[in-house]
MARDREN-325060 format. One record per residue (C-alpha): x, y, z. Coordinates in Angstrom, 3 decimals, padded with zeros to 6 digits, m for minus. Layout:
BEGIN
FILUM          x          y          z
FILUM          X          Y          Z
...
END
This chain:
BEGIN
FILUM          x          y          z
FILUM    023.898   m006.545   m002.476
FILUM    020.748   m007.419   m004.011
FILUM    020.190   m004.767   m005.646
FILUM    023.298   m005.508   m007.756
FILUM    022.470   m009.284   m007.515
FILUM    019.141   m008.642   m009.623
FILUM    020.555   m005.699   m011.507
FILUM    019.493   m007.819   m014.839
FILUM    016.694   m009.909   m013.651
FILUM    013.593   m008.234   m015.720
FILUM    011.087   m010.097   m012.670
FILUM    012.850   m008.102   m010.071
FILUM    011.726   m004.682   m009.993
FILUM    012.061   m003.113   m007.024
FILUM    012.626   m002.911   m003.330
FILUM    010.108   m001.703   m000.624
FILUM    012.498   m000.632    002.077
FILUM    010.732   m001.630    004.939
FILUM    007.415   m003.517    006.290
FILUM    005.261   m000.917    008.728
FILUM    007.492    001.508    010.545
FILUM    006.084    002.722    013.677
FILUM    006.718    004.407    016.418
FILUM    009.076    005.847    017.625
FILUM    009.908    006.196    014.087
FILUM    009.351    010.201    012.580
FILUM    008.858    011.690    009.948
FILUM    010.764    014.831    008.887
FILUM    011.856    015.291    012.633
FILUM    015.621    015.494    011.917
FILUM    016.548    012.956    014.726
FILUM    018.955    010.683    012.466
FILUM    018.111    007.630    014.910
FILUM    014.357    007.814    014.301
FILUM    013.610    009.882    011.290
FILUM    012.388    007.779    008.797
FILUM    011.707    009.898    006.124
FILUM    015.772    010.406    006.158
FILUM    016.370    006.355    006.480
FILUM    013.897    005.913    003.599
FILUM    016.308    008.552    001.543
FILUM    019.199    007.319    002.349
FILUM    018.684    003.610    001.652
FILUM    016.806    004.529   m001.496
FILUM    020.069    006.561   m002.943
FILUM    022.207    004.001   m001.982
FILUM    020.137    001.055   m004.043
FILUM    019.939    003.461   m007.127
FILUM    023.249    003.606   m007.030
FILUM    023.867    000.068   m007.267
FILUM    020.603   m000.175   m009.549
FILUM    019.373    003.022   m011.122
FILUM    016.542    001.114   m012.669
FILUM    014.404   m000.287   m009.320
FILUM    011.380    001.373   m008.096
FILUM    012.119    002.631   m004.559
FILUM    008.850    001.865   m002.104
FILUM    009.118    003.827    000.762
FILUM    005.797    003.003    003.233
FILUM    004.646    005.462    005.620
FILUM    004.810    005.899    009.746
FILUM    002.223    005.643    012.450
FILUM    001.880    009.023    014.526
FILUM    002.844    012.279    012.937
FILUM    002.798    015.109    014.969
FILUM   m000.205    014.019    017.276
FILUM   m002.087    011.650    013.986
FILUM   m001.898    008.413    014.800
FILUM   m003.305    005.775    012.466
FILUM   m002.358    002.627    010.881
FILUM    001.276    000.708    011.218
FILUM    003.230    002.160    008.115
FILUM   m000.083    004.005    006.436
FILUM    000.697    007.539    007.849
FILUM    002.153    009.571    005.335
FILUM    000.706    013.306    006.007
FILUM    004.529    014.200    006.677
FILUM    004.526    013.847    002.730
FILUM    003.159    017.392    002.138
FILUM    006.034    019.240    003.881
FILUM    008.662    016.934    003.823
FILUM    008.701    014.539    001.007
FILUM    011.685    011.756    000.422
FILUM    014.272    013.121   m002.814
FILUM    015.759    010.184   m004.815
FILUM    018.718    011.519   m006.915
FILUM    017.124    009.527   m009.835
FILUM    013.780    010.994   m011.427
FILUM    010.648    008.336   m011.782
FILUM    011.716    005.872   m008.770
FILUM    009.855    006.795   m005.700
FILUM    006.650    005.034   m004.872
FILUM    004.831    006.048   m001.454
FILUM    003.081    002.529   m000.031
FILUM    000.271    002.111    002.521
FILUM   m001.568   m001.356    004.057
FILUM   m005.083   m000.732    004.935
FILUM   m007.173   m003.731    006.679
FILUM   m011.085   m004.413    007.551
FILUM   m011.966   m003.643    011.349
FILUM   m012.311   m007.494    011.578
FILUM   m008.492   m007.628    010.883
FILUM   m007.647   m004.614    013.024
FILUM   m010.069   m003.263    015.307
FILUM   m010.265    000.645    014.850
FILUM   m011.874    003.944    016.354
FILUM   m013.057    005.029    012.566
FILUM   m015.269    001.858    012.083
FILUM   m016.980    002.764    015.178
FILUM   m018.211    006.151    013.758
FILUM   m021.666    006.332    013.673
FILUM   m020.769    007.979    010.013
FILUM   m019.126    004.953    008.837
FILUM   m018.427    004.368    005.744
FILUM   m018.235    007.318    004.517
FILUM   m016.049    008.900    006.706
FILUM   m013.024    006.530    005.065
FILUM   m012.290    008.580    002.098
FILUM   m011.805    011.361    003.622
FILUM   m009.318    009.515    005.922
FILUM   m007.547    007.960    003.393
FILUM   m007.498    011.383    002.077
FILUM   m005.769    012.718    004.632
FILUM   m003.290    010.082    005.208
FILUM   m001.940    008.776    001.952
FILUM   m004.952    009.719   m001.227
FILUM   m003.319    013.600   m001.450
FILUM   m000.416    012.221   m002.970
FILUM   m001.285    010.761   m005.583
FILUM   m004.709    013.038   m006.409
FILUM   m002.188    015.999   m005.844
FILUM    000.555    014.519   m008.203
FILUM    003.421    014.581   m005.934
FILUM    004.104    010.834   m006.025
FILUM    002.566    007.494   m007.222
FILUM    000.914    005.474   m003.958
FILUM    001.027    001.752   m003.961
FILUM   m001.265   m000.161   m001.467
FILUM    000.708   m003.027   m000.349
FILUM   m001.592   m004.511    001.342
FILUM   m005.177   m004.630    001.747
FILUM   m007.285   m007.376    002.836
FILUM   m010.245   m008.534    004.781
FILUM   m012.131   m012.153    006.181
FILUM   m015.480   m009.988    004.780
FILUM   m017.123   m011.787    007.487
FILUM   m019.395   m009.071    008.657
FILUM   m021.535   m005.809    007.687
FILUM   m018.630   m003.426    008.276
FILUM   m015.889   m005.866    006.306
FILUM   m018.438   m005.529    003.240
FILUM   m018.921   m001.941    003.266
FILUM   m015.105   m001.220    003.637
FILUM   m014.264   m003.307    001.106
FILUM   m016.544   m001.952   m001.109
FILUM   m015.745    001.798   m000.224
FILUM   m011.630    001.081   m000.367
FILUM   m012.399   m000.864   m003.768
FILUM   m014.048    002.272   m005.561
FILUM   m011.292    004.686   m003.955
FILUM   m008.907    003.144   m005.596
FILUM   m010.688    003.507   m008.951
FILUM   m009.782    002.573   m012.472
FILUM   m007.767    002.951   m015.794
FILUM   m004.493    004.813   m016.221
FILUM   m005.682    007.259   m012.902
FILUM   m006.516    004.521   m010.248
FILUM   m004.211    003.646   m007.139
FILUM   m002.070    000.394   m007.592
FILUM   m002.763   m001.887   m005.095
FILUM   m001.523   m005.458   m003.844
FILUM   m004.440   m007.925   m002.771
FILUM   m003.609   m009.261    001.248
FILUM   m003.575   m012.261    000.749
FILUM   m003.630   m014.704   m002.000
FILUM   m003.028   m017.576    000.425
FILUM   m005.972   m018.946    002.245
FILUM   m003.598   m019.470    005.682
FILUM   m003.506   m015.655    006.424
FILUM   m004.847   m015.287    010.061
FILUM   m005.969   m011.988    010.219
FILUM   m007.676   m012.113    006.756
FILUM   m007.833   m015.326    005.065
FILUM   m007.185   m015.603    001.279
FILUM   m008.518   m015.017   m001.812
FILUM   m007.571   m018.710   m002.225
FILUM   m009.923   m021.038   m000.169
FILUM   m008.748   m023.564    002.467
FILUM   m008.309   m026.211   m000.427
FILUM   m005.332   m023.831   m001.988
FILUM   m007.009   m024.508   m005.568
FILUM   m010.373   m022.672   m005.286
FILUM   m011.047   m019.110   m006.106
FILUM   m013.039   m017.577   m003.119
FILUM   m015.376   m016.093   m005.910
FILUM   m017.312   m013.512   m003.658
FILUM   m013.784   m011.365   m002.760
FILUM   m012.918   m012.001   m006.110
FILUM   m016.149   m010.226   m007.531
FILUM   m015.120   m007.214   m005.446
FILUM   m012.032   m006.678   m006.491
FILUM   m012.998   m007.358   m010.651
FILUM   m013.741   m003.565   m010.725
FILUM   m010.234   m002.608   m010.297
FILUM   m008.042   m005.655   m011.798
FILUM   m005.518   m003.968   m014.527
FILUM   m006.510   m005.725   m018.168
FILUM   m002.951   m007.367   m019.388
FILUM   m004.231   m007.161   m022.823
FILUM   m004.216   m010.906   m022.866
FILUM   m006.067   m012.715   m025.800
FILUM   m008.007   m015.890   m024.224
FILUM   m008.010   m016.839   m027.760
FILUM   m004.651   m017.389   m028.339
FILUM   m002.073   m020.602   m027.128
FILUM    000.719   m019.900   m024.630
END
């Protein structure tokens, strides 16, 4: 329904199918009540058959066989079973990745921290992209940067996802200042730019192309 509702609404370009699967969701395990990599097909057909035009975002799962990691943000199952759209140029693999302030996890504990978050990144979403099976879309990424550890993963996640026409699209979690588990790049007075996270994330903003010269 909506994606024949927005069919010619030039804003609307896509649908991500669904926030965070997790267990006991699969991936590529053939069970048609749990597989998600055969939901995520399915559903994605069915909207490009209404709408051939909409990017389909299909995020990832939490354990595959034995990995567990992140809500959504495991996406291994990829490499060996990856989700075919009947239309070329739609499919966009999505992960959320958060500070250990936002969610508390075993890698920030590493005595190897921060550098062992590429490689784990890597493993669970980076491949596709760096391999050229897929685009990969961060959906979310965010962080309170209150402490030592929220600075150096924000710095280390910010120059993963590089630059230019070869950098990983990403969407900034949040822009709202009322976000619990990471506050916004908005401050509490919803007008003011929180300039420090906004100096991080500089490095990787796309340029628009837009002359500050000219009137709107």
């Amino acid at each position: 329904m909506l994606a024949s509702h927005y069919k010619d609404n030039p804003m609307v370009i896509g649908a991500e199918l669904d926030n965070e699967p997790h267990a006991p969701a699969c991936w590529g395990c053939g069970d048609s009540k749990t597989d998600w990599r055969l939901a995520a097909e399915a559903a994605g057909n069915a909207i490009l058959q209404a709408n051939a035009n909409w990017l389909i975002v299909v995020d990832g799962i939490e354990c595959y066989q034995g990995d567990c990691y992140s809500w959504g943000s495991n996406l291994e199952g990829v490499r060996s079973a990856p989700v075919e759209l009947n239309v070329p140029n739609r499919l966009i693999y999505s992960a959320h990745e958060y500070s250990a302030s936002a969610i508390p996890t075993s890698w920030s504990n590493s005595p190897d921290y921060p550098k062992n978050l590429p490689q784990l990144w890597d493993t669970h979403w980076g491949y596709i992209q760096k391999q050229g099976i897929a685009p990969v879309w961060i959906g979310e990424f965010g962080t309170k940067l209150l402490t030592d550890l929220d600075r150096q993963w924000l710095t280390t996640i910010v120059n993963y996802l590089g630059t230019g026409s070869g950098g990983i699209s990403w969407a900034y979690w949040a822009w709202n200042p009322d976000s619990g588990d990471t506050g916004g790049i908005l401050e509490n007075d919803w007008k003011t730019v929180d300039q420090t996270k906004q100096q991080y994330l500089n490095p990787v903003l796309f340029p628009l192309g837009y002359d500050s010269a000219s009137t709107i």
